[in-house]
Every structure is written in C-alpha cells, then in structure tokens.
Backbone as a ProteinNet text record, in pm:
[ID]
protein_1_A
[PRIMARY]
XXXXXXXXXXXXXXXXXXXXXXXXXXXXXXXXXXXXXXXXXXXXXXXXXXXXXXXXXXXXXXXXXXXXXXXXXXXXXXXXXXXXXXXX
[TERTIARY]
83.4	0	87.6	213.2	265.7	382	380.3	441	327.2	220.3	110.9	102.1	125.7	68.5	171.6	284.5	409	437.3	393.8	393.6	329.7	164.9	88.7	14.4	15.9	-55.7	-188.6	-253.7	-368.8	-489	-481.2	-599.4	-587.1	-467.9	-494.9	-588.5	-542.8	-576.4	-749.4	-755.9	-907.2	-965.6	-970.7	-1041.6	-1038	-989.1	-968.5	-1078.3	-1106.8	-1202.5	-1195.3	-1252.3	-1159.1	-1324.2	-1310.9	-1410.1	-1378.2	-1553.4	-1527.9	-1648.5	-1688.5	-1807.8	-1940.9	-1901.5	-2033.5	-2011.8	-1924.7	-1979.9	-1821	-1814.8	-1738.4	-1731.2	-1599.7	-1634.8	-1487.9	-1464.8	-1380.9	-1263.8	-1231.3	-1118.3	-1148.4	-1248.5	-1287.3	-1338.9	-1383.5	-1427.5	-1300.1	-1201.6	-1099.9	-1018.8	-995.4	-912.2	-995.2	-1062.8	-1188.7	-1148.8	-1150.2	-1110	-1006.6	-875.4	-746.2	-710.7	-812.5	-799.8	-878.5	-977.5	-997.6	-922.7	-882.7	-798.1	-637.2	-566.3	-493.3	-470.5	-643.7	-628.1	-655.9	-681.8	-749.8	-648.7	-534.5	-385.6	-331.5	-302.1	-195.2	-258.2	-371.7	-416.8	-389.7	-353	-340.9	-178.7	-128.2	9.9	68.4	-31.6	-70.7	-45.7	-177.2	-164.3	-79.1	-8.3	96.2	236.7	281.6	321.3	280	174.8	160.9	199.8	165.7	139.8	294.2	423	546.1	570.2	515	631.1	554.5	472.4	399.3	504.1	550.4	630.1	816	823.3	925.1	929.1	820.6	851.5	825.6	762.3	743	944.1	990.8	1137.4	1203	1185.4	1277.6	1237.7	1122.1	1056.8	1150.1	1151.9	1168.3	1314.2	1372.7	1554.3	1610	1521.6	1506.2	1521.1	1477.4	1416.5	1555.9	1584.3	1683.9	1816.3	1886.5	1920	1982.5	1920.4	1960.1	2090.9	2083.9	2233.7	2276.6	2407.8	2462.1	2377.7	2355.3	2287.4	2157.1	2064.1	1916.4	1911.6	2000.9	2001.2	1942.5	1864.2	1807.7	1861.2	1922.1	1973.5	1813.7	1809.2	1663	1715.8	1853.3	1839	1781.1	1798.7	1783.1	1625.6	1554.1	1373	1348.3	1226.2	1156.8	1024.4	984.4	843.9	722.6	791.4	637.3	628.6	719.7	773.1	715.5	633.6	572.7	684.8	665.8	765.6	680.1	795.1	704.1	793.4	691.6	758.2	739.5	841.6	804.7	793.9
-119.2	0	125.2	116.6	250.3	294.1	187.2	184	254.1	199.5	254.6	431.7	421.7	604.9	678.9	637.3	689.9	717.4	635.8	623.7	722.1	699.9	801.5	919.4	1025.6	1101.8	1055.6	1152.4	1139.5	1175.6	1241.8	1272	1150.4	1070.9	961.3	819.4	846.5	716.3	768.1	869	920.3	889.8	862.6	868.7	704.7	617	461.6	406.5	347.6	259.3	132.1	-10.9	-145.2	-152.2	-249	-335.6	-491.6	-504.9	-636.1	-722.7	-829.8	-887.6	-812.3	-713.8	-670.2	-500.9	-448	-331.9	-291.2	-161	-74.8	-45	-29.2	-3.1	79.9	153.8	266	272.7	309.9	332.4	273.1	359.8	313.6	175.2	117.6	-24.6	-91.5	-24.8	-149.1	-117.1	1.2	-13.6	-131.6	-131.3	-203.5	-355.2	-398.4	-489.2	-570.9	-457.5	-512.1	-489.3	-410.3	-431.3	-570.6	-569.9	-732.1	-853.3	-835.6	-935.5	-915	-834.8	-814.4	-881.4	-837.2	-909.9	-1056.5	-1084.7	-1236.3	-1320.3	-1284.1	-1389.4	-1312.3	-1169.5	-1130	-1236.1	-1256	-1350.3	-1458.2	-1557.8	-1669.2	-1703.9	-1553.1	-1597.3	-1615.2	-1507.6	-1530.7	-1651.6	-1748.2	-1854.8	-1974.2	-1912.7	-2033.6	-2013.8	-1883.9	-1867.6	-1922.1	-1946.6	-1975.7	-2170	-2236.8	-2393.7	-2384.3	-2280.9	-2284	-2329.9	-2225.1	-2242.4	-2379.8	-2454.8	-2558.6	-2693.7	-2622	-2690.6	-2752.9	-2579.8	-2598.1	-2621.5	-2625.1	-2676.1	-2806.5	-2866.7	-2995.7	-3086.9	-3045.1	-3080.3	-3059.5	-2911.9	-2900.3	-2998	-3056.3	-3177.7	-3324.3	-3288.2	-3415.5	-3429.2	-3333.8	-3315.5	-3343.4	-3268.5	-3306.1	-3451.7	-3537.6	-3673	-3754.7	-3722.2	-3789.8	-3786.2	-3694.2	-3648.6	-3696.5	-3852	-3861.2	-3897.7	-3934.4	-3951	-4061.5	-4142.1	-4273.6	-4325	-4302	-4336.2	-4390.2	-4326.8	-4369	-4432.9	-4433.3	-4524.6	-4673.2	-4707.6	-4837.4	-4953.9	-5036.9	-5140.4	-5210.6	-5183.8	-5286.7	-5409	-5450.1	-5620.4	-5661.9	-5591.1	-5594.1	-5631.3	-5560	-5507.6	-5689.6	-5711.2	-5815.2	-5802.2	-5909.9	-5836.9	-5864.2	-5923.3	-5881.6	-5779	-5688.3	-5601.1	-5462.6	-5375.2	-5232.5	-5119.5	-5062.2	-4952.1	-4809.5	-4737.4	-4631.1	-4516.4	-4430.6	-4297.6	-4160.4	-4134.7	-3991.3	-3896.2
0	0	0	85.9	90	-63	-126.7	-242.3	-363.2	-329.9	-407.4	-395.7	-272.7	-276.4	-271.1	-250.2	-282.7	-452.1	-536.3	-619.2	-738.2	-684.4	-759.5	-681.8	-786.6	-691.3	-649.7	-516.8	-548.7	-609.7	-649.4	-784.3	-839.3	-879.4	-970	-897.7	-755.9	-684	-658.7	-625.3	-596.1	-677.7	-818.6	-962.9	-1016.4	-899.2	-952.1	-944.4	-1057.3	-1068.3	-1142.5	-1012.2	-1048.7	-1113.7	-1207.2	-1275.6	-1233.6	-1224.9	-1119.7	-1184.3	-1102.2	-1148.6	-1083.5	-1015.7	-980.3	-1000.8	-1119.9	-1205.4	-1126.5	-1163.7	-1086.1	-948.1	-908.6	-766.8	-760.7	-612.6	-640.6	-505.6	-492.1	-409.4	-289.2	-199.5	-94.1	-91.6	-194.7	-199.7	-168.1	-279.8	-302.6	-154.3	-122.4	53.4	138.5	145.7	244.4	211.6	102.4	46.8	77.8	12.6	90.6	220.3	313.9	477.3	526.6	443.3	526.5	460.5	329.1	303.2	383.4	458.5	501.4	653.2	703.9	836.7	838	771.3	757.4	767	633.5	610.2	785.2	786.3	956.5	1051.4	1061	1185.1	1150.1	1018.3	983.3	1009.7	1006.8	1024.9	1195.1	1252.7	1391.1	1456.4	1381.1	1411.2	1412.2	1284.3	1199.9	1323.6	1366.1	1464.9	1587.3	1689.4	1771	1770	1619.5	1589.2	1632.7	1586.1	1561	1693.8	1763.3	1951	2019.3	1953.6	1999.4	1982.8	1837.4	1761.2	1861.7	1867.9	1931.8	2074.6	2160.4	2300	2290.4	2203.3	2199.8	2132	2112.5	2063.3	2129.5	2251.2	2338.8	2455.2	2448	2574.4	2537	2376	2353.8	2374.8	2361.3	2363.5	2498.1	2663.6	2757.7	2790.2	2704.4	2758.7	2682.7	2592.6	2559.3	2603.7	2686.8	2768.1	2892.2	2939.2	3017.8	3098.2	3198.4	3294.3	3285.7	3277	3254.2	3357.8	3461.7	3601.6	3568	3498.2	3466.3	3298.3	3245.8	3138.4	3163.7	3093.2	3102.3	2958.1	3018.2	2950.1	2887.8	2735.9	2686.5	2688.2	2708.7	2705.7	2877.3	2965.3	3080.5	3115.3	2989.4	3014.4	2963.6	3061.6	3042.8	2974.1	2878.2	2791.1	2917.8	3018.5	3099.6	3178.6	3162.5	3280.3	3196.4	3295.3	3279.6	3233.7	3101.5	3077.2	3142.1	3268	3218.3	3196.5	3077.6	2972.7	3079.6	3054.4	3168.1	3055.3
[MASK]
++++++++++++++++++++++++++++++++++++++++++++++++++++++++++++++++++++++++++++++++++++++++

C-alpha cells in the first residue's frame, strides 16, 4: 500500500475505478477490500506462529528426555516383555 501512494498522486488514486463482477467499484471499496484481506492472512500468520512455539517446545521436551544420565540409562536387554515400561 505505501508503495502505491508513494507512487501516484492522489488525484490519480481518488479517480480509480476497479471493474469487477459486480460493475465498478472505487477506491474506498478497493481499501476495504485489501484491509480485510490483510487481516485475515496477519491472523493466519498469527496462528501459523503460535502452531510454531507448539512446535518448538514440543522438541525441546523431547531433547530433555533424551538427555539422560549414565545413572538412569536403562539397559533394553535388561527389560523383560512382561515387565511395565514407564515414559516420563
């Protein structure tokens, strides 16, 4: 947007008129337009951000766990198949 009006004056931008499937429509249409198409994707990216840090505390849990001390290492030849594993 700020490339747009940097660009042209306004007399030119005041006098725009998009042709559409439903006739002409004019400046103020088309701002309106690209403000709700603007917020729609910002909140989508919002979101795509929030899935991210979901992303990443779940790897830093998992990095945690792998992690451990020669001390709590568990020998699997040691594990018996009747014997209870439990996952912390």
């Amino acid at each position: 947007m700020w490339v747009l009006v940097k660009s042209y004056p306004a007399s030119k931008l005041s006098n725009l008129k998009v042709r559409g499937g439903k006739g002409e429509r004019g400046l103020r249409e088309v701002i309106e337009a690209l403000r709700v198409y603007t917020e729609r994707h910002y909140k989508r990216m919002e979101e795509l951000i929030d899935e991210s840090y979901l992303v990443e505390y779940t790897l830093r849990e998992m990095d945690g766990l792998a992690l451990l001390d020669d001390d709590e290492e568990v020998n699997k030849s040691d594990l018996n198949s009747e014997q209870d594993t439990i996952m912390v």
